[in-house]
PLY file of the C-alpha trace (Angstrom):
ply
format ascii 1.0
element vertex 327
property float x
property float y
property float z
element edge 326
property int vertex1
property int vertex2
end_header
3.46 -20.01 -24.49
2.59 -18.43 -27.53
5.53 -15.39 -28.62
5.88 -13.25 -31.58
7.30 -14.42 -34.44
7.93 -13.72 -38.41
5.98 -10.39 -37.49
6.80 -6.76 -38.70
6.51 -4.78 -35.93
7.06 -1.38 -33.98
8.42 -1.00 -30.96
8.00 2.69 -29.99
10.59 4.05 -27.20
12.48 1.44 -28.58
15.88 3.01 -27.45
14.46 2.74 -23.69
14.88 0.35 -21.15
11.84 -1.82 -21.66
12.03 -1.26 -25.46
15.07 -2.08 -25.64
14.51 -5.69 -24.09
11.11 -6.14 -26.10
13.32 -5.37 -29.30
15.97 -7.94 -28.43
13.64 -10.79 -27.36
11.50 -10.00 -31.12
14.60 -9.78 -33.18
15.37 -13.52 -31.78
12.74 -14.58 -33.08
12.93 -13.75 -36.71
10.24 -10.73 -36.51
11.36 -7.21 -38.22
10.98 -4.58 -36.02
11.42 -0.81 -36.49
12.25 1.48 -33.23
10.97 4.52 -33.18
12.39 6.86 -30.52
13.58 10.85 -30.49
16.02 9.76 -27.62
14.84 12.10 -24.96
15.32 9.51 -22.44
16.31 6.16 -24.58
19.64 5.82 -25.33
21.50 4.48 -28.58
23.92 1.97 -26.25
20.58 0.09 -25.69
20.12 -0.49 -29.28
23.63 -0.24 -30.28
23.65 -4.45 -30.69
21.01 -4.39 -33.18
22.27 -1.80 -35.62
23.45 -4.10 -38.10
20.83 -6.99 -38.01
18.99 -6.63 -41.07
16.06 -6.74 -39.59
16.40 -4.14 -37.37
15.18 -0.55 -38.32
15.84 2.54 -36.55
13.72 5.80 -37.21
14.68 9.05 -34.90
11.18 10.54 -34.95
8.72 11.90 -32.77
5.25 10.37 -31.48
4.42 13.91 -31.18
4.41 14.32 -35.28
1.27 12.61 -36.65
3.19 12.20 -39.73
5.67 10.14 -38.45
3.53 8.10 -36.55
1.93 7.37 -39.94
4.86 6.46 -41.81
6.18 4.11 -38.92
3.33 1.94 -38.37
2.52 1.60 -42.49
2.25 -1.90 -43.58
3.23 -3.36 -40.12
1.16 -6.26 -37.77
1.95 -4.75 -34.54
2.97 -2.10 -32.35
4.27 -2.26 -28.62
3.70 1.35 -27.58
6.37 1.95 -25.24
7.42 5.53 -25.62
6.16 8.18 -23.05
8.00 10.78 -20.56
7.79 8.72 -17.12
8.52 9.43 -13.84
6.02 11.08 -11.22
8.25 13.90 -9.82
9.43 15.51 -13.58
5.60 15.51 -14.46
4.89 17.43 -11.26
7.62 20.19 -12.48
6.81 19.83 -15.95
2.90 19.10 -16.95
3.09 20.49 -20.39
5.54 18.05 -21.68
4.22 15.60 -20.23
1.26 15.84 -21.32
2.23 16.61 -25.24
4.54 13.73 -25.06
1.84 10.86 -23.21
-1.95 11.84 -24.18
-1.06 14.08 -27.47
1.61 11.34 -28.79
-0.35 8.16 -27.93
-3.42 9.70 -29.35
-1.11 10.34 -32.76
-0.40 6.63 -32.63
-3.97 5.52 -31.93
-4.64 7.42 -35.14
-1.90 6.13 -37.15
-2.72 2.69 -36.03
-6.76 3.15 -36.89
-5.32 4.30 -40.35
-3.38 1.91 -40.95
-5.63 -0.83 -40.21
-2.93 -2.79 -37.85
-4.15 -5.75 -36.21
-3.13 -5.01 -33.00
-1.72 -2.60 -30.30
-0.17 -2.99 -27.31
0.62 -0.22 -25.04
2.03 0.75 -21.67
-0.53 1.58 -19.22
0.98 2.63 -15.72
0.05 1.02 -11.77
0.36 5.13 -11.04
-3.93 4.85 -12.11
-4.57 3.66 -8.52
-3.43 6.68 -7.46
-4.77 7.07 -3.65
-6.97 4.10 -3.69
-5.81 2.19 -0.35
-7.03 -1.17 -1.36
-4.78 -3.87 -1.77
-4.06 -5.87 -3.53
-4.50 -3.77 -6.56
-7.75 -4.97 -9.28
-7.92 -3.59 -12.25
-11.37 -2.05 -11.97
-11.06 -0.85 -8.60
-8.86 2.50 -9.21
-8.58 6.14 -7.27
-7.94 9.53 -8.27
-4.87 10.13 -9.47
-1.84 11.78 -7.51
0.52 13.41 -10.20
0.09 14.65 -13.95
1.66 11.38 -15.45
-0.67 9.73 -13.51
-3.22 11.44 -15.22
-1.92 10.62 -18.51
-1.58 7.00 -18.18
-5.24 7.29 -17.12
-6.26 8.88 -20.29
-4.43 6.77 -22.34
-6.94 3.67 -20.87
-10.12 6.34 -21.61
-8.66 6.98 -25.48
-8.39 3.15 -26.16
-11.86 2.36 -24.33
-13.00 4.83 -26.88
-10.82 3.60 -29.92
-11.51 0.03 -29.85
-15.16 -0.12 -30.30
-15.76 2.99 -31.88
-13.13 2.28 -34.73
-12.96 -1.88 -34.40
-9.64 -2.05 -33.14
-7.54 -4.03 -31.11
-6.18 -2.88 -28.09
-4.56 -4.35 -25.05
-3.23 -2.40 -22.01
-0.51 -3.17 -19.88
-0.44 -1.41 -16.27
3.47 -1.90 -15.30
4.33 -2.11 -11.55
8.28 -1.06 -11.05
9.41 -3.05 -13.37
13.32 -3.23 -13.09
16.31 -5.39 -15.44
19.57 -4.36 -17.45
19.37 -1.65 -19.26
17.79 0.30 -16.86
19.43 3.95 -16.23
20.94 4.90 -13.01
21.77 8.34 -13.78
19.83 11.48 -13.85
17.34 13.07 -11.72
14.57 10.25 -12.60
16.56 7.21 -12.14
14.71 4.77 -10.77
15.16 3.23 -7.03
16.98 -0.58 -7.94
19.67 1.44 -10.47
20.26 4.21 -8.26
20.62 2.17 -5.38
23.02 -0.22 -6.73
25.21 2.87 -7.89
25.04 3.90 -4.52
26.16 0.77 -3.18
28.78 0.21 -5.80
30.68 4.09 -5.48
30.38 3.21 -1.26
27.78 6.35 -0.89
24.90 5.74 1.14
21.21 5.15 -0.54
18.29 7.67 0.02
15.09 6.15 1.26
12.41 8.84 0.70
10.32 8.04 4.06
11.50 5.39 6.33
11.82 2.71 4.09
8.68 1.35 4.86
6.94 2.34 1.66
6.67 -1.07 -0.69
6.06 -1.47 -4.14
5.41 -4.94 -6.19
8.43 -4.44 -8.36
8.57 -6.68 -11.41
11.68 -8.08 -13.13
11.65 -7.08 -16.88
11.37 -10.57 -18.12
8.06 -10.93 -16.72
6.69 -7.93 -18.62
8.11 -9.03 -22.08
6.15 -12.14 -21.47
3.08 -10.33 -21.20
3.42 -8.07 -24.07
3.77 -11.01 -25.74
1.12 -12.45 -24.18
-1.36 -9.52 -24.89
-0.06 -9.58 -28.66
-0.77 -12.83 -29.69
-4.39 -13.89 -27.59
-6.82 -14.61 -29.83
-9.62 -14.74 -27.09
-12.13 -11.55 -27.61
-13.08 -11.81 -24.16
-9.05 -10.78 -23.64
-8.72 -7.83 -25.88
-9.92 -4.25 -25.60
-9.35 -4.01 -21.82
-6.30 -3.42 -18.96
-4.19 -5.70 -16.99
-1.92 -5.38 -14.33
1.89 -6.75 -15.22
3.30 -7.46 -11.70
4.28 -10.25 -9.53
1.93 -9.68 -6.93
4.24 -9.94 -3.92
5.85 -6.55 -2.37
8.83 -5.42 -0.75
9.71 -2.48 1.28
12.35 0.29 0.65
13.83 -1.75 3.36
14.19 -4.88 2.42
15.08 -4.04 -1.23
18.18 -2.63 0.01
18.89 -5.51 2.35
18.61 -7.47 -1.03
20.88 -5.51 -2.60
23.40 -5.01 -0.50
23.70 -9.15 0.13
23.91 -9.68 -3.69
26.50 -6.94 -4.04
28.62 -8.12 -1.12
29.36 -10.72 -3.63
31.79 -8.58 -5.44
32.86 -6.21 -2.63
32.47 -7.09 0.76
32.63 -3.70 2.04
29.43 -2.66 0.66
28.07 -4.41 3.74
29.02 -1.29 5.79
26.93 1.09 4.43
23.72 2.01 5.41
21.16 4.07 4.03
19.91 7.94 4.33
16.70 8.41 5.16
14.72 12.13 3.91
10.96 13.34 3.67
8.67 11.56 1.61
8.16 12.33 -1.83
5.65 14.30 -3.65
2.95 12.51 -5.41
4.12 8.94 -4.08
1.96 6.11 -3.63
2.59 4.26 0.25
2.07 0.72 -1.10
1.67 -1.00 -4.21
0.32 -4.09 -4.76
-1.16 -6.28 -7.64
-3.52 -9.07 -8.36
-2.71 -10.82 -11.26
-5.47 -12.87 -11.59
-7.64 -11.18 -14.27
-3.67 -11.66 -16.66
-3.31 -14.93 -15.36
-7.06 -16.12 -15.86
-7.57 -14.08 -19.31
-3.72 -14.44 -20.89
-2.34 -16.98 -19.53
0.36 -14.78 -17.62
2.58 -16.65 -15.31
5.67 -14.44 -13.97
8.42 -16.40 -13.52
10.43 -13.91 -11.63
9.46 -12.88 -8.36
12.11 -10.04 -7.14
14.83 -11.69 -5.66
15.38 -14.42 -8.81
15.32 -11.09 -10.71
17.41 -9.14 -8.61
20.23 -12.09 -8.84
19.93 -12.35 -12.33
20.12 -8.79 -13.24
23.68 -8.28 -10.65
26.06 -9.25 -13.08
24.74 -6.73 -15.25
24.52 -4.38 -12.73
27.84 -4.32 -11.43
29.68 -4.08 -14.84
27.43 -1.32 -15.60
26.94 0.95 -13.25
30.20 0.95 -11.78
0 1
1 2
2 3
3 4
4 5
5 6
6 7
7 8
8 9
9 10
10 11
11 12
12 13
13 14
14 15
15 16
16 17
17 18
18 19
19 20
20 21
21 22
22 23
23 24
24 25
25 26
26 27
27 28
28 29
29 30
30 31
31 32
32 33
33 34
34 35
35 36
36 37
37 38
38 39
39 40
40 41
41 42
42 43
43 44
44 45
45 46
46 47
47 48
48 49
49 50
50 51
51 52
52 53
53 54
54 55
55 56
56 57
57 58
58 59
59 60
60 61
61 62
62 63
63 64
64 65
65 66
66 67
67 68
68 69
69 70
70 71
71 72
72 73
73 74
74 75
75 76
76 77
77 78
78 79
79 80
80 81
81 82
82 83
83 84
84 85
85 86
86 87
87 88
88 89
89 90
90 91
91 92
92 93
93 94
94 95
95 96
96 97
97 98
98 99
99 100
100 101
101 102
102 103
103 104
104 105
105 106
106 107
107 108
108 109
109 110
110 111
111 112
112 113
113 114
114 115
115 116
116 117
117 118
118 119
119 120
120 121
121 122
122 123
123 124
124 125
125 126
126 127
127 128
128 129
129 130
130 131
131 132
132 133
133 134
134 135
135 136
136 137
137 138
138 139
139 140
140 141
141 142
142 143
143 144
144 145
145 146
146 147
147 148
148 149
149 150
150 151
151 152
152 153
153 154
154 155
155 156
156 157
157 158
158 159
159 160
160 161
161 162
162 163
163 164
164 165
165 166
166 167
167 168
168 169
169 170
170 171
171 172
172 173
173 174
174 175
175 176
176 177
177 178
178 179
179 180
180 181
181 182
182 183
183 184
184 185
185 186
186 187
187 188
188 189
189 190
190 191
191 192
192 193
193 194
194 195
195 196
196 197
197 198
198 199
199 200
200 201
201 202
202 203
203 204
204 205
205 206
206 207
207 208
208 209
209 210
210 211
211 212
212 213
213 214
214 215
215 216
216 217
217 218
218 219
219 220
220 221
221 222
222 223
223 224
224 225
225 226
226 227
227 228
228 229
229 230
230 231
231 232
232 233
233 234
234 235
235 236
236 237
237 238
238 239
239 240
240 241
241 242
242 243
243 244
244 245
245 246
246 247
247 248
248 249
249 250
250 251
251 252
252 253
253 254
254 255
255 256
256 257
257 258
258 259
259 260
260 261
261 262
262 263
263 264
264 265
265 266
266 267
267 268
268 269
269 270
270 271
271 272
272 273
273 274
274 275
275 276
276 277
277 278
278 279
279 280
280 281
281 282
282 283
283 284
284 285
285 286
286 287
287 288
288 289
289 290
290 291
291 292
292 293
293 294
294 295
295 296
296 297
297 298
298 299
299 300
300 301
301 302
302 303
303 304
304 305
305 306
306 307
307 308
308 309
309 310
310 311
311 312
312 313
313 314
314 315
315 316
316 317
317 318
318 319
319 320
320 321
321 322
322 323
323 324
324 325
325 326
């Protein structure tokens, strides 16, 4: 496989959980790579390892200032547009900032990049663009309407760079994440995603809560498969692969159910009494999808994407991790 190498590059939301691991794997292999992130939701222990490697650069900036977008992506051969405001159920309380942070701020860094003449973006694109298309398994040109605001915005962000690339020659490669889970990923807050705040659960002895009866599923994707395909989507040199969407998944899915039973037998591992508990079940939520599912044949065919981590060979490599750092 092809990776990134002696590259400058940006990594915005670098401080976040899949910035965080994009910086790490780059920085291994000799690229320089500036973060940019105004740590609304990253956090400086993710990038606390890299502070002194030379070349490592942190800028605390916003993608909301056109200005700074500008001055980070001057001069470099990439950016991995990570940074946005996720989460379904704070865009359905708060639409404004979502929407200033994920169409405003990636249309400042479409601009900056266009100006800048860099050779290539990748960005974040979002499996939330099905929205309440029941199809599955999910194809990239088969979507529905959308079911919350940062739906919507992910959405837009695929319309802006359909628009960019040929209007402006650029090249631009989206990557639509299905619940993509790893180390570094944060338990706490109102937002926290479902692997996280279910292994805090488990590890404190309080009982999960299942929105629904656990039989909602989702295609959730180990963090190691989705630097590969940034990596992937940065280096093809194939113009039948750039300027278009893919999904980043494993295409296999799990219930709400069975995730826990996963958990809870890789966990009993360092505390056998976490075998006891069993989970809360409570109404469905807001703006949630019933099943997710991807084919990855269009990122398999067109970039040579292979995941190598279907969820439970994640799931047991990301425990150790887990349980010394979410205790």
């Amino acid at each position: 496989m092809k990776i990134v190498e002696n590259k400058k590059v940006v990594v915005t939301g670098g401080a976040g959980f899949i910035g965080s691991n994009l910086i790490e794997k780059l920085l291994k292999q000799n690229n320089k790579v500036v973060c940019l992130d105004n740590f609304s939701t990253g956090k400086y222990e993710n990038i606390a390892a890299f502070l002194n490697n030379q070349n490592f650069t942190l800028i605390k900036g916003d993608i909301r200032d056109l200005s700074v977008c500008q001055n980070t992506v001057s001069g470099m051969d990439i950016v991995f547009h990570q940074a946005a405001l996720g989460s379904v159920p704070r865009s359905i309380i708060d639409p404004i900032t979502t929407n200033e942070s994920n169409i405003s701020g990636f249309l400042n860094m479409l601009v900056a990049v266009r100006d800048a003449k860099v050779k290539r973006m990748v960005y974040a694109a979002s499996s939330s663009t099905y929205g309440d298309s029941k199809s599955l398994p999910k194809y990239e040109d088969k979507i529905g309407n959308p079911l919350s605001p940062y739906a919507v915005t992910k959405y837009v962000n695929e319309l802006y760079a359909s628009v960019f690339a040929p209007t402006y020659q650029m090249e631009l490669i989206g990557l639509r994440y299905f619940n993509v889970f790893g180390p570094r990923q944060d338990p706490h807050g109102a937002y926290a995603a479902v692997i996280p705040l279910f292994v805090k659960n488990l590890i404190t002895h309080s009982s999960p809560k299942i929105n629904g009866d656990g039989s909602f599923s989702r295609d959730f994707t180990y963090i190691a498969n989705v630097i590969q395909a940034n990596e992937l989507a940065a280096t093809i040199e194939d113009i039948d692969a750039l300027n278009t969407v893919y999904n980043v998944a494993c295409g296999e899915r799990t219930t709400l159910n069975e995730l826990f039973s996963h958990l809870k037998e890789l966990l009993c591992k360092y505390d056998p009494k976490i075998g006891d508990i069993e989970p809360e079940y409570g109404p469905e939520r807001l703006g949630d999808v019933p099943h997710s599912l991807a084919s990855v044949e269009k990122a398999e065919k067109l970039l040579g994407y292979k995941p190598t981590h279907q969820i439970k060979e994640g799931l047991s490599e990301a425990i150790d991790w887990y349980w010394n750092n979410l205790k």
